[in-house]
BAFIKE-468715 format. One record per residue (C-alpha): residue in one letter; x, y, z negated. Coordinates in steps of 0.001 Angstrom, whole numbers, padded with zeros to 6 digits. Example, Ala and Ser with C-alpha at 12.3 -4.5 7.8 and 13.67 -1.06 7.14 Angstrom:
BEGIN
(A, (012300, -004500, -007800))
(S, (013670, -001060, -007140))
END
This chain:
BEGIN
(X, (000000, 000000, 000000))
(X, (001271, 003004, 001036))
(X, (000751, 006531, -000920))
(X, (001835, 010047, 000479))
(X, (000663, 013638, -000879))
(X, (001551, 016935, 000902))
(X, (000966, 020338, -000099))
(X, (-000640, 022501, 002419))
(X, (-000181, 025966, 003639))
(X, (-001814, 027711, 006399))
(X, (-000192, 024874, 009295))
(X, (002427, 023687, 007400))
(X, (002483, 020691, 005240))
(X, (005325, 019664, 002783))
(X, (005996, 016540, 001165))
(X, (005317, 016352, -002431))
(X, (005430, 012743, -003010))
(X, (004519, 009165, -002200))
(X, (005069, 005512, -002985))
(X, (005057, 002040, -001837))
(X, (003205, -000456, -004249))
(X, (002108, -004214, -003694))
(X, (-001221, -004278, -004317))
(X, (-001989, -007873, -005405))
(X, (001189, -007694, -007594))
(X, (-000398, -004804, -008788))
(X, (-003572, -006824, -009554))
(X, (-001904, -009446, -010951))
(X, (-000297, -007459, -013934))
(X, (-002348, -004452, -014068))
(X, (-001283, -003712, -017780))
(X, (002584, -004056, -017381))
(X, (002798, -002333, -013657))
(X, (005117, 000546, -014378))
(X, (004287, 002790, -010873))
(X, (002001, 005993, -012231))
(X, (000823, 006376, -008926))
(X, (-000645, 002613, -008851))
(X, (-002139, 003126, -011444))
(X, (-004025, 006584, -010637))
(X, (-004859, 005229, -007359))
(X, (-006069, 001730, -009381))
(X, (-008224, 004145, -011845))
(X, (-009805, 006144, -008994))
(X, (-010754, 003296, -007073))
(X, (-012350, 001767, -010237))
(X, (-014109, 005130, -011107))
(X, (-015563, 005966, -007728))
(X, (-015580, 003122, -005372))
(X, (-014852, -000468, -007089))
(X, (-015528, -001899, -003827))
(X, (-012548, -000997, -002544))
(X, (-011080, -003101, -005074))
(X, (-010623, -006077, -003202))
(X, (-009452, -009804, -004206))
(X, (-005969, -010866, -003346))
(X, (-004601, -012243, -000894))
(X, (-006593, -008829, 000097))
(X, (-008657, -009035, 003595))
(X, (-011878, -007441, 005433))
(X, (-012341, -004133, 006164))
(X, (-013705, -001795, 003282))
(X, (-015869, 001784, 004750))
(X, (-016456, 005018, 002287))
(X, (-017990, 007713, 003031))
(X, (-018721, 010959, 001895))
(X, (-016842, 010262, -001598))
(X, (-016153, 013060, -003989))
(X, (-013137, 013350, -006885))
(X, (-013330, 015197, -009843))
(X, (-010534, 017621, -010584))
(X, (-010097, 015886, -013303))
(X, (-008661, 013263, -012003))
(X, (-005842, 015153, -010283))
(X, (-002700, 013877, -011701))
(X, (-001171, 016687, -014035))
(X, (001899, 017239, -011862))
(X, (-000497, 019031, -009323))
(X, (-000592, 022410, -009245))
(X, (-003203, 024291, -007825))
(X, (-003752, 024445, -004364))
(X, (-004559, 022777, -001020))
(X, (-003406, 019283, -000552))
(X, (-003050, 016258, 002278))
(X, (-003309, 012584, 000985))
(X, (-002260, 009813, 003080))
(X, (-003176, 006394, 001803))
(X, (-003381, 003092, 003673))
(X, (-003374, -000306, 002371))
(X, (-002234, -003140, 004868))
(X, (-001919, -007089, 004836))
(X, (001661, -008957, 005186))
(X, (000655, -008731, 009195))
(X, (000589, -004783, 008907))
(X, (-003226, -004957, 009972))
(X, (-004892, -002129, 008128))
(X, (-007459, -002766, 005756))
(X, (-008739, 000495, 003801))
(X, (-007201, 004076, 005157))
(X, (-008064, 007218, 004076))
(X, (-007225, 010583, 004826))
(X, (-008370, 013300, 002259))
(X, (-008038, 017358, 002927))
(X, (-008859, 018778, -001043))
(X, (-008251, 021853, -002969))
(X, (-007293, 022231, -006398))
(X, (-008572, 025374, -007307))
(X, (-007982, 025300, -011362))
(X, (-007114, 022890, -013917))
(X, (-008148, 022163, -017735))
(X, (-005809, 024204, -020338))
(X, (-004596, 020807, -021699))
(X, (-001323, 021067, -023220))
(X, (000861, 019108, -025329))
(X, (004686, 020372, -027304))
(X, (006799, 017558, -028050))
(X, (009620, 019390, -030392))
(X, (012626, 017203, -030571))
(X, (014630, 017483, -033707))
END
């Protein structure tokens, strides 16, 4: 599975981040799986459309539409602004099976923060 973010700017994108994960490995050790992204990705799908959450060895072809995400479910890193996500999850043959491309704007985010002092 395949995971790329770019920040947006008029015409110009710029990379942010992204990540390879297997998904059925993934699956298969949900709690000990130490990619963040994975597991945002694994909690959105869960939140707003479980049926992308297929069984392994993963195959079919899974269709959203129209989906919405909550700010709040923008990973804290993100700053405000307009964002590109790239996501596409394929089997061992490279066949696609779920790809999505999302334009979205983070216009503000919850005053949420923590101070760790170190002594």
């Amino acid at each position: 599975m395949d995971v790329t973010v770019f920040s947006q700017y008029q015409h110009t994108r710029t990379y942010l981040f992204g990540t390879t994960f297997d998904y059925c490995e993934y699956m298969s050790s949900t709690e000990s799986y130490h990619n963040p992204v994975a597991k945002l990705v694994y909690a959105v799908a869960k939140l707003k459309f479980p049926q992308a959450l297929l069984q392994c060895p993963a195959s079919g072809v899974v269709n959203i539409t129209n989906m919405k995400i909550d700010e709040n479910l923008a990973p804290p890193i993100m700053p405000t602004g307009r964002f590109r996500t790239n996501f596409r999850m394929y089997n061992k043959r490279n066949q696609t099976l779920l790809a999505w491309l999302c334009d979205s704007i983070i216009s503000e985010k919850p005053l949420n923060y923590s101070v760790a002092i170190l002594g």
